[in-house]
C-alpha angles and dihedrals in degrees: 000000000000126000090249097053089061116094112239090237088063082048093057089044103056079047092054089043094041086050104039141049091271117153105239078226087054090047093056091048105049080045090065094046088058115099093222122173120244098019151339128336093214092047089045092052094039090056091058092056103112113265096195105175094059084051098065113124094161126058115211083226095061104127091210090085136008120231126202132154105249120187118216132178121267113190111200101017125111099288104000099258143084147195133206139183100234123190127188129209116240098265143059092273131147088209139197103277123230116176108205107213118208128240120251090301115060138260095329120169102265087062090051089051085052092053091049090049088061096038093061087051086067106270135126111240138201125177113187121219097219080188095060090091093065100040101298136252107345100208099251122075094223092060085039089050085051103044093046089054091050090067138097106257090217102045095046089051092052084055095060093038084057093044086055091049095046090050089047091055092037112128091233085053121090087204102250101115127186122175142215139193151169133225102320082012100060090049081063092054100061085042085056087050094052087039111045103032114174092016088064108080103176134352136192122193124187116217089317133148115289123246115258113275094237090055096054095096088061094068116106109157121082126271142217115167127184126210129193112227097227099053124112106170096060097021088067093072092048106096099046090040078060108047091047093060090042079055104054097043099251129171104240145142124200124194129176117198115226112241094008131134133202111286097034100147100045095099097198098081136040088261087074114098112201098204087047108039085044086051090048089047101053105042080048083062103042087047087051095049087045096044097032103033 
């Protein structure tokens, strides 16, 4: 089924469900019930659950990069510790650092595949599991929906702040550090611009919440922040966002991308667009190798 056969109501939903405590049976069941034009609504919502074998684009055997789990410690998160999915360039580096944050459901396979594409463009990345404290990622993205949003907020976000600062000291990092994210992930990334300040290089957050406005000032990395075109709740926030950082003096770019939905550059399900999300990639690389090098 392609992303143009599904009714945009199906399309609300799987962002309710995706945002919210919904049951994925609930979500199912209120998608049948839905009159849709051109098919079925169950058929419509079961076709945008993730599919994340067929989105592999990176194989764990490239030898381009090498790929383990490493633990660190995190004072002040929710237990202490950490773990990371930490993936080495071919080559002795040491190497320009990204840390790829997760969406609103832990460490799933699409993030790892991220942190391998950067990875193979010469960075050292590290892509922290927030759910490694209670137990980690649980294979599925409805329990890792539901684990993330058991956590305290704080806490969690201490987690990922110590997992940037641990890349950034890591003995393979030239200390130089950006950053990237996706939905709740690329919230982070505006809070590491506010927290971490000159330590923050470059950062590159996908449709994510914006920074608060009063923190703005505080920013000092670089910043290159994608929106989707159809997306109401985050892109709400854009234009003060905006304004704020015109204010301030900041070094940004913004750039919305035409008949796209939130979601566009996760590839395992039909809200992926394959021009835009390749547009958005490489100009996030080319940012990173500019800002990092």
């Amino acid at each position: 089924m392609t992303k143009e056969s599904i009714d945009p109501k199906v399309y609300n939903l799987y962002d309710e469900y995706c945002h919210s405590q919904m049951e994925r049976r609930d979500f199912l069941n209120r998608a049948a019930a839905l009159s849709v034009v051109g098919g079925s609504g169950l058929a419509m919502a079961t076709a945008l659950l993730p599919r994340y074998a067929e989105a592999q684009t990176i194989s764990f055997t490239d030898d381009r990069m090498k790929a383990r789990y490493v633990a660190y410690d995190s004072p002040g998160g929710t237990s202490g510790k950490m773990r990371g999915y930490l993936v080495k360039p071919a080559g002795n580096g040491p190497f320009p650092a990204v840390v790829v944050i997760h969406e609103n459901r832990g460490l799933n396979p699409y993030i790892e595949d991220v942190a391998r594409r950067i990875a193979v463009e010469g960075f050292l990345a590290l892509a922290p599991d927030g759910l490694f404290p209670i137990g980690g990622y649980p294979g599925n993205d409805d329990d890792g929906k539901i684990m993330q949003s058991s956590l305290d907020g704080n806490k969690l976000f201490t987690d990922l702040l110590n997992s940037a600062r641990f890349l950034k000291n890591h003995e393979w990092s030239n200390g130089k550090l950006g950053a990237t994210g996706f939905c709740y992930g690329g919230g982070v990334v505006n809070d590491f611009a506010v927290r971490l300040g000159a330590d923050l290089q470059a950062g590159v957050p996908f449709y994510g919440r914006a920074a608060a406005t009063e923190d703005v000032p505080k920013i000092q990395a670089a910043l290159m922040i994608h929106y989707a075109a159809d997306d109401p709740r985050v892109n709400a926030m854009r234009d003060e966002y905006e304004k704020a950082l015109k204010t301030n003096g900041k070094d940004f770019v913004m750039y919305t991308y035409e008949g796209t939905r939130h979601g566009f550059h996760n590839n395992s399900t039909p809200r992926y667009d394959e021009k835009q999300a390749k547009i958005a990639w490489e100009r996030t690389i080319s940012f990173f190798k500019k800002h990092l090098a």
